[in-house]
PATIKE-667555 format. One record per residue (C-alpha): residue in one letter; x, y, z; residue number from 1. Coordinates in steps of 0.5 Angstrom, whole numbers. Example, Ala and Ser with C-alpha at 12.3 -4.5 7.8 and 13.67 -1.06 7.14 Angstrom:
# residues 2
[pt 'A',[25,-9,16],1]
[pt 'S',[27,-2,14],2]
//
This chain:
# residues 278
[pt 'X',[0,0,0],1]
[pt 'X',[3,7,-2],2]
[pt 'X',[6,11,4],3]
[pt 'X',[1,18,4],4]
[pt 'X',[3,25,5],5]
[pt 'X',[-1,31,5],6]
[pt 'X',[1,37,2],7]
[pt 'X',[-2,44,4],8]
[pt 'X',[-2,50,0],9]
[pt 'X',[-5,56,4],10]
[pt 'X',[-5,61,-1],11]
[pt 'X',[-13,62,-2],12]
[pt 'X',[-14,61,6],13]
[pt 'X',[-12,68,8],14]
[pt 'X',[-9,71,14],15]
[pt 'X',[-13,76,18],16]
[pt 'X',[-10,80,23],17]
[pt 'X',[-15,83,28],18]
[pt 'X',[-10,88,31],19]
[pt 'X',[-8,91,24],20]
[pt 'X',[-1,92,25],21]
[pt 'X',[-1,93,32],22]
[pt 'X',[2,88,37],23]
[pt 'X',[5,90,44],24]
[pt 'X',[11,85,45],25]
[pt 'X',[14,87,39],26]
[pt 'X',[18,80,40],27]
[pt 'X',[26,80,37],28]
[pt 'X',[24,74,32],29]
[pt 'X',[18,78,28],30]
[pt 'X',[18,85,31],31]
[pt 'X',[11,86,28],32]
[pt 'X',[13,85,21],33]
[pt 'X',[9,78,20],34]
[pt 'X',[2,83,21],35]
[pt 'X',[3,86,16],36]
[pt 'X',[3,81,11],37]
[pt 'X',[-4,80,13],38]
[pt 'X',[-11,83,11],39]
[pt 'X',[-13,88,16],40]
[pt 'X',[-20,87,20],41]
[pt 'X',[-19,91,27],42]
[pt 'X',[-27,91,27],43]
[pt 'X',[-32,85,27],44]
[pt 'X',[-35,88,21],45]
[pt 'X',[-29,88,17],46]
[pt 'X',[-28,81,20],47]
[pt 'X',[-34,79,17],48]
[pt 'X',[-33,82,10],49]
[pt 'X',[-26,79,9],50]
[pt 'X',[-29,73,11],51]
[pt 'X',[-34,73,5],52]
[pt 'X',[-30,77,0],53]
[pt 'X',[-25,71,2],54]
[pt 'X',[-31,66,0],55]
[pt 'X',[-33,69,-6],56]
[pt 'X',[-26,69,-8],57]
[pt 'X',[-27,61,-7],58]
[pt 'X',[-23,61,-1],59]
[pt 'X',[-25,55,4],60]
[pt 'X',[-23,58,10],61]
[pt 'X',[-20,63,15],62]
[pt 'X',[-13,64,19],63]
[pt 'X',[-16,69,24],64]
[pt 'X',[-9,72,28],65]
[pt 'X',[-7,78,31],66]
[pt 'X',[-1,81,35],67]
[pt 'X',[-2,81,42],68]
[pt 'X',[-2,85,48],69]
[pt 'X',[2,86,54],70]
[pt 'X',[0,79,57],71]
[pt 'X',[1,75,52],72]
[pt 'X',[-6,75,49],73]
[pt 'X',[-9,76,42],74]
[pt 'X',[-15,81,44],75]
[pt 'X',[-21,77,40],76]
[pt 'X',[-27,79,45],77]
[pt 'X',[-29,83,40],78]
[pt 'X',[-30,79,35],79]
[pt 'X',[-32,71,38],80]
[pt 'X',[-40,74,35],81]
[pt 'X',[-36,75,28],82]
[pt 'X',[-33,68,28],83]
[pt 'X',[-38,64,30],84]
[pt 'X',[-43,67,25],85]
[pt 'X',[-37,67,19],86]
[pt 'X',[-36,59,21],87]
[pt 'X',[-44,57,21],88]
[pt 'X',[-44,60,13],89]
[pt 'X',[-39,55,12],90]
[pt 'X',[-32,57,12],91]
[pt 'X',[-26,53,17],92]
[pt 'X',[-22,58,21],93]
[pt 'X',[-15,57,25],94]
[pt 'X',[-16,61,31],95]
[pt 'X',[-9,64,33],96]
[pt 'X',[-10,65,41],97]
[pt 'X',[-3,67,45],98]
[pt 'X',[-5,65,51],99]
[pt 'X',[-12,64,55],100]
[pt 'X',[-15,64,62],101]
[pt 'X',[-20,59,63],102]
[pt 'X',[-26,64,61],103]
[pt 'X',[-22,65,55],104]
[pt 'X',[-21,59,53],105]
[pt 'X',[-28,57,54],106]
[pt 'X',[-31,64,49],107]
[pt 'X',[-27,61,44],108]
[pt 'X',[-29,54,44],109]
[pt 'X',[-36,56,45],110]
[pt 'X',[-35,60,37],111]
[pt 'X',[-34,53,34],112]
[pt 'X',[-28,54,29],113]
[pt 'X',[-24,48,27],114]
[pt 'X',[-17,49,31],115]
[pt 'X',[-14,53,35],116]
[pt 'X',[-6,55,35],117]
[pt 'X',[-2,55,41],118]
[pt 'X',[5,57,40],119]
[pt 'X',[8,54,44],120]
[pt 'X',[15,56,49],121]
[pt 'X',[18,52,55],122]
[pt 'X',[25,57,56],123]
[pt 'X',[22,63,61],124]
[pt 'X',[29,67,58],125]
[pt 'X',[26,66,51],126]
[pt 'X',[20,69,54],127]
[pt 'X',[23,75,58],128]
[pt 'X',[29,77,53],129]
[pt 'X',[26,75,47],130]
[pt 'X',[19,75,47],131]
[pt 'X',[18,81,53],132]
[pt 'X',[13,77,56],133]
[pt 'X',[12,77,63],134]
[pt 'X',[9,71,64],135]
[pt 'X',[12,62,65],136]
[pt 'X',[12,57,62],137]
[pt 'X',[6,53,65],138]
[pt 'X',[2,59,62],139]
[pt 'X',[2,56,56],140]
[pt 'X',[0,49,58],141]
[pt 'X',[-6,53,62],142]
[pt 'X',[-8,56,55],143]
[pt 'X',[-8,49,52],144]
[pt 'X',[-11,45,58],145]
[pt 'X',[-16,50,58],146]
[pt 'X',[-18,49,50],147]
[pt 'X',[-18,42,52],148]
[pt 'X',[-22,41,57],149]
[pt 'X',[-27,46,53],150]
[pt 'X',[-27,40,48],151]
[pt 'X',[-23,44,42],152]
[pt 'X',[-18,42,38],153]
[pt 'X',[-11,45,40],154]
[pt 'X',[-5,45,35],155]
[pt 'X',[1,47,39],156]
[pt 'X',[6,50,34],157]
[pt 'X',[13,50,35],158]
[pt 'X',[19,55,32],159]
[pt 'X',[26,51,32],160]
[pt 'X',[31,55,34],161]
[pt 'X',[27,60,37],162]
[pt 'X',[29,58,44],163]
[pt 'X',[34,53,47],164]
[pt 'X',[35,46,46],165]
[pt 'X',[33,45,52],166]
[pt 'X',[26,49,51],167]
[pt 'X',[24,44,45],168]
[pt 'X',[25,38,49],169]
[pt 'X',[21,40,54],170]
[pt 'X',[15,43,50],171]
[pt 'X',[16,35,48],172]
[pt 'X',[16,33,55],173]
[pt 'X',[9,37,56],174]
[pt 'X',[6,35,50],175]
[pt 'X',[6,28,50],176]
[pt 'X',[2,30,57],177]
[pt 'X',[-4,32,54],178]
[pt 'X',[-10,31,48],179]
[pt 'X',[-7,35,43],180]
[pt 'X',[-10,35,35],181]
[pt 'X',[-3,35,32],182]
[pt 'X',[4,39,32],183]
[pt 'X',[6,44,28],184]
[pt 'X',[12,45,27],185]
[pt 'X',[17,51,25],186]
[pt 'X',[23,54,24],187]
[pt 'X',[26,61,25],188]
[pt 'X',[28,66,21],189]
[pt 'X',[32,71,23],190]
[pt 'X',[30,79,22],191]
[pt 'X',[34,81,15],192]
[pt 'X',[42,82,18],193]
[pt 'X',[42,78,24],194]
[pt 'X',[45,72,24],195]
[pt 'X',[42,65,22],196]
[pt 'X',[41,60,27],197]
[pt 'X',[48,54,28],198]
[pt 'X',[45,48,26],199]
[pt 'X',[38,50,24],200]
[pt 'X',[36,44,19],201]
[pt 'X',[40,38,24],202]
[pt 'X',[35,42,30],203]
[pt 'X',[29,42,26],204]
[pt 'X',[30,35,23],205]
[pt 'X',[31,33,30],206]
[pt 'X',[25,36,32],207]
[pt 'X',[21,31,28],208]
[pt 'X',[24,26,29],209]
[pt 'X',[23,26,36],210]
[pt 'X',[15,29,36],211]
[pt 'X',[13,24,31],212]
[pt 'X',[14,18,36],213]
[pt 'X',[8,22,39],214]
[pt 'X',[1,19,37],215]
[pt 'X',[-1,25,33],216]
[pt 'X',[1,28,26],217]
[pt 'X',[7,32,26],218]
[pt 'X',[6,38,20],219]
[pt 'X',[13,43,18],220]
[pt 'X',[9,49,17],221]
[pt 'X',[10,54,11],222]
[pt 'X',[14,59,16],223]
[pt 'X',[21,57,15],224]
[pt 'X',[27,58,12],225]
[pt 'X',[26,56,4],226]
[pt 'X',[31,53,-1],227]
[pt 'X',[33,47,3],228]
[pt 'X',[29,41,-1],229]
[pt 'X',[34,36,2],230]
[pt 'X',[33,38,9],231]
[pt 'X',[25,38,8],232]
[pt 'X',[26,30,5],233]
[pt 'X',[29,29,12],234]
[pt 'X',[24,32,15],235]
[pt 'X',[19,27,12],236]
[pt 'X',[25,21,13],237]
[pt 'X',[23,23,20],238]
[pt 'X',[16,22,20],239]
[pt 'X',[13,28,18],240]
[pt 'X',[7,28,16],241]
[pt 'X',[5,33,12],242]
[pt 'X',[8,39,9],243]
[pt 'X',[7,46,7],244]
[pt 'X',[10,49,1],245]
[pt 'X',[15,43,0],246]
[pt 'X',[19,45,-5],247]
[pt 'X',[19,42,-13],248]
[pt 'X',[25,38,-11],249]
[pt 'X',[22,35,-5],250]
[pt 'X',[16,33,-9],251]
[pt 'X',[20,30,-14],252]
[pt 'X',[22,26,-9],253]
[pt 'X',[17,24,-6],254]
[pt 'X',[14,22,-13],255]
[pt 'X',[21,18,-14],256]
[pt 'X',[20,14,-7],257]
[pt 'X',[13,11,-8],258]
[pt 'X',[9,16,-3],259]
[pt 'X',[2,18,-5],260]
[pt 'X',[1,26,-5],261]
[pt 'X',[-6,29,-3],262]
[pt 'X',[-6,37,-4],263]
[pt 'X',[-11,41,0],264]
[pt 'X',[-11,49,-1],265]
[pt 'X',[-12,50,7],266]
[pt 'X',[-7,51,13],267]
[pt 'X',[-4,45,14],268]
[pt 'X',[-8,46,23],269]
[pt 'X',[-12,45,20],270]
[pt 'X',[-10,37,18],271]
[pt 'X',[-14,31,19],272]
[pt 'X',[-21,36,21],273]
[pt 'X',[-27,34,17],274]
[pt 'X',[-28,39,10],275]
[pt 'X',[-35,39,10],276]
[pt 'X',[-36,40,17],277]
[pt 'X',[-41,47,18],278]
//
């Protein structure tokens, strides 16, 4: 029987920021400038008509993010009414959360979006130094649990080389200790002019290798360095499951080594969830 591998292609499943180009950390590694690469949407009704726009364009879906405030969190109060309404219409949605309280997690569960994003760090210096966030690492094992336990399906997402070795094994550690849905993995690309990670395609590859031991799909995400075909065959050596954005390379690869693709034009959390669901 043919191996399978899913290939992910985001293009038509745009991005949404509900802060615009604002975000209060301004972390070392992103500095805001990822936000503005999204649509802006700063009120529910541009939320709503983005979402419509989105779907008349043929659009199966959503990914609602944001930069976050002071503690961490993506403010999205405002708009769980404009979630809920845009998934009941039919469109899968990706919820970028930063962290949650128990009440936060349980309003947004409640909006009924296919998944939600966790970006997942367990080295409290990366927090302080790097992302300027006064907060612990069982902050993000709260948000998580607080998600499950509401009967949402979590992604973690986790950024090589963004913090220390020891940071990523124990995101690992923790992990393998809750419900998750799968694991979204990433790889840092410096801000332009500052240096690149030492050993970013071994770490990345050593990530995988140690998450797909876990019972859950592990995907590489699109936000990684670009270029390295060879380090992307590894990662599926390793036990990926899926990919976003291989490049030509890696799928002549896959081709040549006897692997079924099956494409999908959404964001790769969304893996494994139910395409018609509404």
């Amino acid at each position: 029987m043919p191996k399978t591998f899913k290939i992910y292609r985001p293009g038509a499943f745009p991005a949404v920021s509900v802060t615009g180009e604002r975000c209060a950390l301004q972390c070392e590694h992103c500095g805001g400038r990822y936000l503005r690469s999204m649509i802006p949407a700063d009120v529910p009704e541009r939320l709503l008509s983005v979402a419509r726009e989105a779907r008349s364009r043929g659009a199966k879906g959503i990914l609602v993010s944001g930069g976050c405030d002071a503690e961490g969190t993506v403010p999205l109060r405002p708009f769980l009414a404009a979630i809920a309404q845009i998934r009941s219409e039919g469109l899968r949605i990706n919820v970028h959360t930063g962290l949650l309280d128990e009440n936060g997690a349980r309003e947004l569960a409640a909006t009924g979006a296919d998944v939600f994003s966790v970006d997942l760090l367990q080295d409290a210096e990366t927090m302080r130094s790097r992302l300027h966030l006064d907060a612990c690492p069982d902050d993000y094992e709260s948000t998580i649990r607080s998600l499950v336990a509401e009967g949402a399906s979590v992604v973690p997402h986790v950024c090589v080389g963004l913090q220390s070795i020891e940071g990523e094994d124990r995101c690992l550690e923790l992990l393998g200790r809750i419900d998750i849905a799968s694991i979204v993995v990433l790889a840092l690309m410096p801000p332009p002019g500052n240096r690149p990670v030492a050993d970013l395609d071994d770490r990345l590859v050593r990530f995988v290798e140690k998450a797909s031991q876990m019972p859950v799909p592990v995907l590489v995400g699109c936000m990684r360095p670009r270029g390295r075909w060879e380090t992307e065959v590894r990662c599926v050596q390793a036990g990926a499951a899926g990919m976003a954005n291989p490049s030509a390379r890696t799928i002549e690869w896959l081709r040549e080594n006897g692997y079924e693709m099956v494409e999908e034009d959404v964001c790769c959390a969304l893996h494994g969830t139910p395409a018609g669901r509404v």
